[in-house]
C-alpha positions as CSV (number, residue, x, y, z in Angstrom):
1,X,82.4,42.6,104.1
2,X,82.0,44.4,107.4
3,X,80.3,47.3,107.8
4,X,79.2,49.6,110.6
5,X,76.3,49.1,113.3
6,X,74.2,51.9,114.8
7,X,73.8,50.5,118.3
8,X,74.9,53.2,120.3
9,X,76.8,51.6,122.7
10,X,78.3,55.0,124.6
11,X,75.1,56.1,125.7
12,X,73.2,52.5,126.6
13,X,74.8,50.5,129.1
14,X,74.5,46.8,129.1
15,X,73.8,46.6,125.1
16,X,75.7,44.7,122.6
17,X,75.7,44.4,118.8
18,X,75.3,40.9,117.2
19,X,76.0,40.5,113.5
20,X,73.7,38.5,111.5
21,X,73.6,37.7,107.9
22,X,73.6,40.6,106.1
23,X,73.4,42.9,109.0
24,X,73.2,43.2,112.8
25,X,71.1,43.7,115.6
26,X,71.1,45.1,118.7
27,X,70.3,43.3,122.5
28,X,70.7,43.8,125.4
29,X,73.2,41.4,127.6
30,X,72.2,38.8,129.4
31,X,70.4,39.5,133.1
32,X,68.8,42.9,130.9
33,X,65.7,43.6,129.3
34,X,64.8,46.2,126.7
35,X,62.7,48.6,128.9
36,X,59.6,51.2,127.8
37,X,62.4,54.4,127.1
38,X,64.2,51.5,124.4
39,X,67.7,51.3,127.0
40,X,68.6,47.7,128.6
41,X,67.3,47.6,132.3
42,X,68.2,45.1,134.8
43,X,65.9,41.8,135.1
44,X,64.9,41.4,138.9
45,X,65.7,37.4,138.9
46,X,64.2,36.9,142.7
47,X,60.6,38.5,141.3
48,X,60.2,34.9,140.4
49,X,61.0,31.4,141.7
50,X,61.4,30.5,137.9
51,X,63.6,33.2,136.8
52,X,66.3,31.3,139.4
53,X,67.4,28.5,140.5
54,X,67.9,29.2,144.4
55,X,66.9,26.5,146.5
56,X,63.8,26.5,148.4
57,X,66.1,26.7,151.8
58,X,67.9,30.0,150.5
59,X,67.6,33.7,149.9
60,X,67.7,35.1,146.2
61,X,69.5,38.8,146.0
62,X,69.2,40.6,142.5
63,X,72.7,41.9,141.7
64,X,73.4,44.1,138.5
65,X,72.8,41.5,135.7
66,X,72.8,38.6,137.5
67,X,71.8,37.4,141.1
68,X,73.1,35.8,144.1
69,X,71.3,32.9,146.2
70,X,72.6,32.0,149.8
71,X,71.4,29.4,152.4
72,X,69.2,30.4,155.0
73,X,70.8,29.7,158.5
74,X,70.6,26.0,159.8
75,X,71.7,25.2,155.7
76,X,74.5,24.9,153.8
77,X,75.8,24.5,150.3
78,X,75.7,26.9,147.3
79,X,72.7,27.9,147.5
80,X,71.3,26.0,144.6
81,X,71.3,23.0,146.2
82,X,71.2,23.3,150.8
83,X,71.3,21.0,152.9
84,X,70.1,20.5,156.6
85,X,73.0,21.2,158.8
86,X,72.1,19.2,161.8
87,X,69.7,16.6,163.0
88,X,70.8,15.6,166.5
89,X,69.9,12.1,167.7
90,X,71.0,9.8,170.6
91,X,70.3,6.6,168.6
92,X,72.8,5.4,166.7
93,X,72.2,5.4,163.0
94,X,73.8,5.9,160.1
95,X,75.8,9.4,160.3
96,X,79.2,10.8,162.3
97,X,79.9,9.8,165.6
98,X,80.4,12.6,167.9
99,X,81.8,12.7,171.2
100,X,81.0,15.0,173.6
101,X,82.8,16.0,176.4
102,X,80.3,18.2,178.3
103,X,78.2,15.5,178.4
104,X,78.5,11.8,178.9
105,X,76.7,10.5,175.9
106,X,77.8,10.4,172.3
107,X,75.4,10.9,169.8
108,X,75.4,10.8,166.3
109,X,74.6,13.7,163.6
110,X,72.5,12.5,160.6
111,X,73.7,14.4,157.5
112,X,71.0,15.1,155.0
């Protein structure tokens, strides 16, 4: 049998009601934290290196819940995981040949 829940979701934002055996409770949603005045308060993931997993090459913004990483410049990828855009060398190695015609050397670029 269901029955009603007092978590007063109209006037606390980001709160939910989970039903448990014989009852419910109320929590707030994920990315929120119960704060001193009892209401769900966003969780500042960048605070921390372990509260995200933005890569060492890459900025961490806190966004409403959640947060947002992004490669510093020179890097690419998600920001979880970047990579070293370019490492310019005039000995051939393993890598992409590039031709350039500016200059009347090839050289290769070493992807990381």
């Amino acid at each position: 049998m269901l029955g009603t829940h007092n978590c007063d979701l109209s006037s606390h934002r980001h709160v939910e009601c989970v039903n448990t055996k014989g009852g419910f409770r109320c929590q707030c949603q994920s990315g929120y934290r119960r704060g001193q005045d009892g209401k769900c308060e966003n969780v500042d993931e960048c605070d921390s290196a372990d509260a995200n997993n933005c890569h060492t090459h890459a900025v961490c913004s806190d966004t409403d819940g959640s947060y947002t990483c992004e490669c510093l410049s020179g890097y690419q990828g998600s920001g979880e995981i970047c990579v070293g855009m370019y490492l310019w060398l005039r000995t051939p190695i393993w890598g992409i040949r590039v031709v350039s015609c500016k200059q009347k050397y090839s050289y290769f670029v070493l992807l990381l």
